[in-house]
MIVEX-740444 format. One record per residue: residue number from 0; residue in one letter; x, y, z of N, C-alpha, C, CB in turn. Coordinates in nm, 2 decimals, m for minus. Glycine has a CB too. Example, Ala and Ser with C-alpha at 12.3 -4.5 7.8 and 13.67 -1.06 7.14 Angstrom:
# MIVEX-740444
seq / type / nxx / nyy / nzz / caxx / cayy / cazz / cxx / cyy / czz / cbxx / cbyy / cbzz
0 / A / 1.32 / m0.57 / 0.78 / 1.23 / m0.45 / 0.78 / 1.32 / m0.33 / 0.78 / 1.13 / m0.45 / 0.90;
1 / S / 1.28 / m0.22 / 0.71 / 1.37 / m0.11 / 0.71 / 1.29 / 0.00 / 0.79 / 1.41 / m0.06 / 0.57;
//
This chain:
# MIVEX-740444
seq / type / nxx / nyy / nzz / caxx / cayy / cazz / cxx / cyy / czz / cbxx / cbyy / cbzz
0 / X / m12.09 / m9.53 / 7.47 / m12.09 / m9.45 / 7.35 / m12.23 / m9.43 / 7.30 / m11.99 / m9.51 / 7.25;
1 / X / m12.24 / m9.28 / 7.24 / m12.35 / m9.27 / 7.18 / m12.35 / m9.26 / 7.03 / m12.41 / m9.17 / 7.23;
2 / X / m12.48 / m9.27 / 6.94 / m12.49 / m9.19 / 6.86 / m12.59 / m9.12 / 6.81 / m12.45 / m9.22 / 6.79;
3 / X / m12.55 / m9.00 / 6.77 / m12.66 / m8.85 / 6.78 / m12.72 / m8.88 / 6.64 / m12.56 / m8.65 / 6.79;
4 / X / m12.84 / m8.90 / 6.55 / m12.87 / m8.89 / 6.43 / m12.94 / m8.71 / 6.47 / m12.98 / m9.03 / 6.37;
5 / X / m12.95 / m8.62 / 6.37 / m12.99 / m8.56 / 6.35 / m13.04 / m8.50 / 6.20 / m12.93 / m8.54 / 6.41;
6 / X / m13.16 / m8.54 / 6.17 / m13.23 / m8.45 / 6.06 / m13.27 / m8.35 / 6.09 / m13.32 / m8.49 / 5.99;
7 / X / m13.21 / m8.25 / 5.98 / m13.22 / m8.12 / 5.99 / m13.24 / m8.09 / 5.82 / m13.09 / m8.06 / 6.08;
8 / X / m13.27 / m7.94 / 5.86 / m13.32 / m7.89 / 5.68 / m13.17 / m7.89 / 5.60 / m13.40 / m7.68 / 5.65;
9 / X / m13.18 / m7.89 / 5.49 / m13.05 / m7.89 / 5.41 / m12.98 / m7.74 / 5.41 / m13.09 / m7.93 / 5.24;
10 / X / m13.06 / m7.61 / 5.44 / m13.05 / m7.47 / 5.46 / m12.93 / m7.46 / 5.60 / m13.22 / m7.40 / 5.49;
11 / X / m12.94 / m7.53 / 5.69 / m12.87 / m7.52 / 5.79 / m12.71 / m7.65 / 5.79 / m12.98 / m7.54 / 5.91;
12 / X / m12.70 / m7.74 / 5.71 / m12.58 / m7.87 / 5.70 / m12.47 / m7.81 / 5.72 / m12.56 / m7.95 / 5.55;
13 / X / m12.44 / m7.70 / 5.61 / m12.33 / m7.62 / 5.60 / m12.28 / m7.58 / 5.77 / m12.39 / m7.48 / 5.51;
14 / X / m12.40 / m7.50 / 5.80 / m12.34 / m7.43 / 5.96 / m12.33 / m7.52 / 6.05 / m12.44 / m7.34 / 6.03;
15 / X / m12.43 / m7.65 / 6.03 / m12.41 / m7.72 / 6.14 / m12.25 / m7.83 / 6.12 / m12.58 / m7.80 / 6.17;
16 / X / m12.21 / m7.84 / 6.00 / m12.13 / m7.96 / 6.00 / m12.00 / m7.85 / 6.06 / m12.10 / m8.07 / 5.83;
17 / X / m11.99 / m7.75 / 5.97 / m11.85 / m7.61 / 6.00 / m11.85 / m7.66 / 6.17 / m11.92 / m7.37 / 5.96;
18 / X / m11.93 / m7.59 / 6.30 / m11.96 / m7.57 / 6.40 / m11.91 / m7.72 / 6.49 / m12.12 / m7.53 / 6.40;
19 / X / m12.00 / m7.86 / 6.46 / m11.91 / m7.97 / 6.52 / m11.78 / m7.98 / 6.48 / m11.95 / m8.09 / 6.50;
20 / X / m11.74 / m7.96 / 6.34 / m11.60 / m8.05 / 6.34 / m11.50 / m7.92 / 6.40 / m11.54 / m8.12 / 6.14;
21 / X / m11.51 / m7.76 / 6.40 / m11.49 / m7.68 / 6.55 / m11.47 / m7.74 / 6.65 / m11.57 / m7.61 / 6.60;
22 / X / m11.55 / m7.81 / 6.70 / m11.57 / m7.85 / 6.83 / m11.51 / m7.97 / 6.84 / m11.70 / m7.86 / 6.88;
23 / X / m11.44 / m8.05 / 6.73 / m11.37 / m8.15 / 6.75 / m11.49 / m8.28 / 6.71 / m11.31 / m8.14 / 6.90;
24 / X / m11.58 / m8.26 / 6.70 / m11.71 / m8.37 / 6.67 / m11.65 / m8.40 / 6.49 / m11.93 / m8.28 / 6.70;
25 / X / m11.61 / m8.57 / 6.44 / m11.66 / m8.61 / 6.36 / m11.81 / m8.66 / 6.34 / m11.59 / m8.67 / 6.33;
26 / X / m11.83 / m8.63 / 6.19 / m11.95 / m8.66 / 6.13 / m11.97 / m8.73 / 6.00 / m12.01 / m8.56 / 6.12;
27 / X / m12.03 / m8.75 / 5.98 / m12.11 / m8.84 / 5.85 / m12.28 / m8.76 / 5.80 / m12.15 / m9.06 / 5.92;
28 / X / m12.26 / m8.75 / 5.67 / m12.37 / m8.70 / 5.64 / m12.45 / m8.69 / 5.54 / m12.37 / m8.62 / 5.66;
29 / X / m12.58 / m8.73 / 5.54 / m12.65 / m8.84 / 5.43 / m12.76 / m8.73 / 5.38 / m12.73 / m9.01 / 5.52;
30 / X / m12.78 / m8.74 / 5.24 / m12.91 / m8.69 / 5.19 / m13.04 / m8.75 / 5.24 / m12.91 / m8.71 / 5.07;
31 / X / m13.11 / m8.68 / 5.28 / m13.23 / m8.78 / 5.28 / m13.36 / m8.70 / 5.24 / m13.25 / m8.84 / 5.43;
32 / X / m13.46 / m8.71 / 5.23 / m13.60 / m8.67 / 5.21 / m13.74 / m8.63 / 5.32 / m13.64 / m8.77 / 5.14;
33 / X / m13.78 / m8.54 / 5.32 / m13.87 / m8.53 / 5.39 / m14.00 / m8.59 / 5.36 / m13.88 / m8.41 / 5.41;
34 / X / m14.10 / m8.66 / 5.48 / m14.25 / m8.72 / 5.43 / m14.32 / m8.64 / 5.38 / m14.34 / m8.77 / 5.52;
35 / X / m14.32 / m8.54 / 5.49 / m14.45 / m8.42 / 5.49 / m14.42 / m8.31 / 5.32 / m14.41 / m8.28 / 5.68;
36 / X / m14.34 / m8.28 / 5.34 / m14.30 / m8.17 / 5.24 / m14.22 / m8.24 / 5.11 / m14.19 / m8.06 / 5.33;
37 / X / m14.20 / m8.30 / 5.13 / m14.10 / m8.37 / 5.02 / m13.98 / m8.32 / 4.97 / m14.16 / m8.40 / 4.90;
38 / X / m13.93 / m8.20 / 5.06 / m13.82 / m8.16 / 5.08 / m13.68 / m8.21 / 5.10 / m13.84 / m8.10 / 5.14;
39 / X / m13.60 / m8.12 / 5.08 / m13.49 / m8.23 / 5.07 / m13.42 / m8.20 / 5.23 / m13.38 / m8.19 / 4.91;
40 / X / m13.36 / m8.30 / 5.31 / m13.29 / m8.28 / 5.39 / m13.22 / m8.32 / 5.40 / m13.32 / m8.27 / 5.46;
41 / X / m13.13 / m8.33 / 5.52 / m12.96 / m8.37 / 5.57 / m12.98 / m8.44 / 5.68 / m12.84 / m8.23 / 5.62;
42 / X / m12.95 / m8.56 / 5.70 / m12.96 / m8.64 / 5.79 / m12.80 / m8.65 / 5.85 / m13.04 / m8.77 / 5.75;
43 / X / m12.77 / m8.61 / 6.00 / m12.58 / m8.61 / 6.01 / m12.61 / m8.71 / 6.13 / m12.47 / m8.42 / 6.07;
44 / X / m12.46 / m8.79 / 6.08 / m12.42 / m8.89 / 6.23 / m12.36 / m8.88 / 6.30 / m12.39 / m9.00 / 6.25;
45 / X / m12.36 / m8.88 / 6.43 / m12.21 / m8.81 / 6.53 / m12.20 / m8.91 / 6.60 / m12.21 / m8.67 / 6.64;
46 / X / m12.08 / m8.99 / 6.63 / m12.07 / m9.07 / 6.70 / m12.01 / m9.00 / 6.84 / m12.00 / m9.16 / 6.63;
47 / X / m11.99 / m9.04 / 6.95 / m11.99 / m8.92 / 7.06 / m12.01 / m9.03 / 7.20 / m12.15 / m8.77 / 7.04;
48 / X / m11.89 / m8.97 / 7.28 / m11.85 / m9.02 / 7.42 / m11.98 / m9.00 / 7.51 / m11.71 / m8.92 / 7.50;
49 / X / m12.04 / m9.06 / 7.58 / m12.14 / m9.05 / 7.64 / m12.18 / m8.90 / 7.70 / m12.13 / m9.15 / 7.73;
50 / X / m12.06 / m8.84 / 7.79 / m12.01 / m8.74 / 7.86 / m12.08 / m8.60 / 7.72 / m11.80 / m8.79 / 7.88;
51 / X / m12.06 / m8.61 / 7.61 / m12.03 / m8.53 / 7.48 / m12.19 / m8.50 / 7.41 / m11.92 / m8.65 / 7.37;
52 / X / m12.24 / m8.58 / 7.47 / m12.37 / m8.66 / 7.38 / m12.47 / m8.45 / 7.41 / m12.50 / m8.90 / 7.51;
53 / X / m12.47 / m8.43 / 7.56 / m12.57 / m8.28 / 7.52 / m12.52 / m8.17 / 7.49 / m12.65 / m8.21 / 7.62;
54 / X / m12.38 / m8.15 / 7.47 / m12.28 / m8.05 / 7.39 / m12.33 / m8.07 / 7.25 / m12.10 / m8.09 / 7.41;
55 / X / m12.32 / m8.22 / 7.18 / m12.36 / m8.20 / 7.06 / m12.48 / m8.14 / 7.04 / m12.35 / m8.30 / 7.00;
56 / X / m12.61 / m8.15 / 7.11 / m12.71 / m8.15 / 7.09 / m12.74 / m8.03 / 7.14 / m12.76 / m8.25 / 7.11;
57 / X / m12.64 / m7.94 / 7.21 / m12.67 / m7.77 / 7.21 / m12.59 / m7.71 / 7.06 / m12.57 / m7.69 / 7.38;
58 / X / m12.51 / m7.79 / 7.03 / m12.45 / m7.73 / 6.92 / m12.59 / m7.74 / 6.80 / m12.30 / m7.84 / 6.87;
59 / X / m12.70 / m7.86 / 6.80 / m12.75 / m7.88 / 6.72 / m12.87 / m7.76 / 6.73 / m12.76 / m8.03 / 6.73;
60 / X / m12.90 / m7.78 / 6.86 / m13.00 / m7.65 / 6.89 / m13.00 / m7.52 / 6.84 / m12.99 / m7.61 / 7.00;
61 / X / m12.88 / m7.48 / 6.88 / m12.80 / m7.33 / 6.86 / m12.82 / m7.31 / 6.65 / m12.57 / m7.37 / 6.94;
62 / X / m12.78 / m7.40 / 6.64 / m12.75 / m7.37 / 6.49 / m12.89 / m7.43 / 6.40 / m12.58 / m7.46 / 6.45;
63 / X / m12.98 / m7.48 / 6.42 / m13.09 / m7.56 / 6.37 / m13.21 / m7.48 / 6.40 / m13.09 / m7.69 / 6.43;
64 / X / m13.25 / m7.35 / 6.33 / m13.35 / m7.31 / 6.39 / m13.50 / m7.32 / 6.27 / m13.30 / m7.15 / 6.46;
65 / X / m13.62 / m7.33 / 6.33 / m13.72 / m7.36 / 6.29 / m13.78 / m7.19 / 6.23 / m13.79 / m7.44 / 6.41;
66 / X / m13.82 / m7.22 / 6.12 / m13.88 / m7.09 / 6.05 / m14.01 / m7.13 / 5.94 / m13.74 / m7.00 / 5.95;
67 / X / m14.06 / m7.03 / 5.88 / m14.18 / m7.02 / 5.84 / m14.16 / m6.99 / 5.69 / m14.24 / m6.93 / 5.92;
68 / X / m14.23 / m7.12 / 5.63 / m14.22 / m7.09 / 5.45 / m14.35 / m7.14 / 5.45 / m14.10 / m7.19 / 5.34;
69 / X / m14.38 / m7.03 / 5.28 / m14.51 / m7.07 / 5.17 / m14.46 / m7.23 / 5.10 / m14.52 / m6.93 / 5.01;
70 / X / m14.54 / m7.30 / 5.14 / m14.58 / m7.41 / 5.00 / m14.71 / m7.42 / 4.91 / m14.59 / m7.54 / 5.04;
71 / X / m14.73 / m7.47 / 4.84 / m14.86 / m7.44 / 4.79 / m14.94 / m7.59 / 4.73 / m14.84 / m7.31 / 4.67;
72 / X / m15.01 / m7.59 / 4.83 / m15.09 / m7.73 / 4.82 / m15.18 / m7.76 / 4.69 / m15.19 / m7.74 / 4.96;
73 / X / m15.23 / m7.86 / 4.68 / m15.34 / m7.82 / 4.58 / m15.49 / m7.88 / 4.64 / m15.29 / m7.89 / 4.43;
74 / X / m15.56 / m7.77 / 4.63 / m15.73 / m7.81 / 4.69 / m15.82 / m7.84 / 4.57 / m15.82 / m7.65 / 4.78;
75 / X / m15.91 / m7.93 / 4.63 / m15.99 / m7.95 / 4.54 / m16.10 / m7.82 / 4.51 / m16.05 / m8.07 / 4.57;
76 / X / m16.12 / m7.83 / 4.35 / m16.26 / m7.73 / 4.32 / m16.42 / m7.75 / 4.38 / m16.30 / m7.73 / 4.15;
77 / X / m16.46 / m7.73 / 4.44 / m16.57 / m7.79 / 4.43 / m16.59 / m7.95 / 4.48 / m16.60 / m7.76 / 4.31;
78 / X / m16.68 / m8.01 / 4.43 / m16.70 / m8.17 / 4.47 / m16.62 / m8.22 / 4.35 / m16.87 / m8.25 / 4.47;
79 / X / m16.55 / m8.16 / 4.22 / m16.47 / m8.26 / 4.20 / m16.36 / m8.31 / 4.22 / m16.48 / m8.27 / 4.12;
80 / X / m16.32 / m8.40 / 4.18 / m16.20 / m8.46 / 4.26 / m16.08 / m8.43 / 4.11 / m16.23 / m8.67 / 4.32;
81 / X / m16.10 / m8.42 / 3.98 / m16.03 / m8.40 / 3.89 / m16.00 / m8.25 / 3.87 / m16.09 / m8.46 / 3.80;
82 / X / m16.05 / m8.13 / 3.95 / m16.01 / m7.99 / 3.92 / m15.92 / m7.95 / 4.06 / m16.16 / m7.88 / 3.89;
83 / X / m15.82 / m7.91 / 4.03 / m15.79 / m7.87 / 4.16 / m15.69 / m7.71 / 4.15 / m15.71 / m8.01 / 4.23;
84 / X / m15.65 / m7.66 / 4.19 / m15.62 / m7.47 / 4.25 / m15.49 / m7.49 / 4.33 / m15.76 / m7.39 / 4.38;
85 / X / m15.38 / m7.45 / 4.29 / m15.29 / m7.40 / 4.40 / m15.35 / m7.36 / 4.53 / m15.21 / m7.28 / 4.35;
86 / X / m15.30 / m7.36 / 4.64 / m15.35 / m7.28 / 4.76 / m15.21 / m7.25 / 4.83 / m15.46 / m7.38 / 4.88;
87 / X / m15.18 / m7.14 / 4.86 / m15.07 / m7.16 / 4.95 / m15.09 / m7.15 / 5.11 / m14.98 / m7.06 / 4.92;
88 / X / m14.97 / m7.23 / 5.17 / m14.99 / m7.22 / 5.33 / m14.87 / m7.20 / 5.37 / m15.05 / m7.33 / 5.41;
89 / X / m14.88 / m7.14 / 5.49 / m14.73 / m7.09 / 5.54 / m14.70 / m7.21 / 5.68 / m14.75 / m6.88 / 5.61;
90 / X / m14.58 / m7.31 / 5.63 / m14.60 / m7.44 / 5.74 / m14.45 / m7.36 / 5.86 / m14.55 / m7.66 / 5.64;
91 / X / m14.46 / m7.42 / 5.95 / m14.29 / m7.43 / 5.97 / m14.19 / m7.58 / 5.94 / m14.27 / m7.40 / 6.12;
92 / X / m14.09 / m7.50 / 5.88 / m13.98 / m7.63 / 5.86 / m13.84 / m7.57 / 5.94 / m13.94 / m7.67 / 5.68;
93 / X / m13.77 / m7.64 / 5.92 / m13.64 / m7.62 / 5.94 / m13.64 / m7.69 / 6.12 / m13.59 / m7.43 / 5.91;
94 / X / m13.53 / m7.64 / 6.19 / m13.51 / m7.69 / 6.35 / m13.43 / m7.82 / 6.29 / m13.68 / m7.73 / 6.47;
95 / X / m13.48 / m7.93 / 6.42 / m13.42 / m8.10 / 6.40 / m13.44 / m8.12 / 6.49 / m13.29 / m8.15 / 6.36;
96 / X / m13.47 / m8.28 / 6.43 / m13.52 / m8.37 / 6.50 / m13.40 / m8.48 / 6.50 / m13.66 / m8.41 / 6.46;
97 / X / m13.37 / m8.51 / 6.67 / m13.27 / m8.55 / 6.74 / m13.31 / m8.71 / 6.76 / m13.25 / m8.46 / 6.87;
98 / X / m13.28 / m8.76 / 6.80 / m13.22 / m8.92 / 6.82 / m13.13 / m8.96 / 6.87 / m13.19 / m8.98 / 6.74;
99 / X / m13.08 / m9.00 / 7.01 / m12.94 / m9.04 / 7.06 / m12.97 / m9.21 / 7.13 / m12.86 / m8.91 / 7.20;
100 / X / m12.90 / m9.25 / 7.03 / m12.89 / m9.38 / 7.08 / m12.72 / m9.46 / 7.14 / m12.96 / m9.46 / 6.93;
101 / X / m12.79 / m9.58 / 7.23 / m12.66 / m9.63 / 7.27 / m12.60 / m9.73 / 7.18 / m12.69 / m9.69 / 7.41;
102 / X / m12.44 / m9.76 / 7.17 / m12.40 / m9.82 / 7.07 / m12.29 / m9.89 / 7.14 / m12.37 / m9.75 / 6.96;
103 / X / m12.37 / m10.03 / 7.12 / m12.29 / m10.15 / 7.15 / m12.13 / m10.14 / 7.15 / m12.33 / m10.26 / 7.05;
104 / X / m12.09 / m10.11 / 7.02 / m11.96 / m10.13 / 6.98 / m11.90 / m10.04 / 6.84 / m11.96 / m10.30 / 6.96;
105 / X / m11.83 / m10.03 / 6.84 / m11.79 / m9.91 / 6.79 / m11.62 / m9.86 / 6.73 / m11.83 / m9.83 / 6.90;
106 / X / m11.61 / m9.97 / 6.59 / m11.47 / m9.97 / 6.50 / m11.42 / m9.88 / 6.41 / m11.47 / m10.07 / 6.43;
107 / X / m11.31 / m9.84 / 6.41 / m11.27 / m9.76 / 6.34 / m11.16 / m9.79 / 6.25 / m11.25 / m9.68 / 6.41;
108 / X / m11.21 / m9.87 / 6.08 / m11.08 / m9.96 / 6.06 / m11.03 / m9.88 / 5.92 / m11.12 / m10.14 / 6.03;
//
C-alpha cells in the first residue's frame, strides 16, 4: 500500500478532490501554508493500492496545473535597510508537488 501526499494550490482542491472521489480514490485534506509565498495551500492524502498509486498521480497531473502570478516583494531604497518600495514579480505557482510513500500498515476503525 501506498500513500500519495500531494500539495497543491488551494485554486485547484475543489477540482482535484471532485476528480478522485470519481475515480473511486478516498481522501483527506489539510490546510497548509506555503514557505516561499506564504500562500495558502491544500495538502490531500490518498491512501491507494500499490497497483493505483500512477492513476492517482495522472489524476493529480491532469488537474494541477502550474501558472503565472504578480506578487509584490519589497526592495530596499538605496543602502538603507529602513526604506523600502513595493516591486512586483511575476513567479510561478500552482502544479504539485507529489510524495508516494510505502505504508507499513494500514486501519480502518
Amino acid at each position: 500500500m501506498k500513500l500519495v501526499i500531494a500539495v497543491i494550490q488551494d485554486k485547484d482542491s475543489g477540482k482535484l478532490l471532485e476528480n478522485l472521489v470519481d475515480e473511486g480514490f478516498k481522501t483527506t485534506k489539510l490546510a497548509s501554508t506555503g514557505g516561499f509565498l506564504k500562500s495558502g495551500n491544500t495538502t490531500v492524502l490518498i491512501g491507494v493500492e500499490d497497483h493505483q498509486t500512477s492513476e492517482v498521480v495522472e489524476i493529480i497531473k491532469k488537474v494541477c496545473k502550474s501558472r503565472e502570478k504578480m506578487v509584490t516583494t519589497m526592495s530596499p531604497i538605496g543602502g538603507s535597510v529602513e526604506s523600502y518600495v513595493p516591486y512586483p514579480v511575476e513567479v510561478v505557482v500552482g502544479g504539485a508537488t507529489i510524495f508516494v510513500i510505502d505504508v507499513d500498515q494500514f486501519e480502518r476503525v
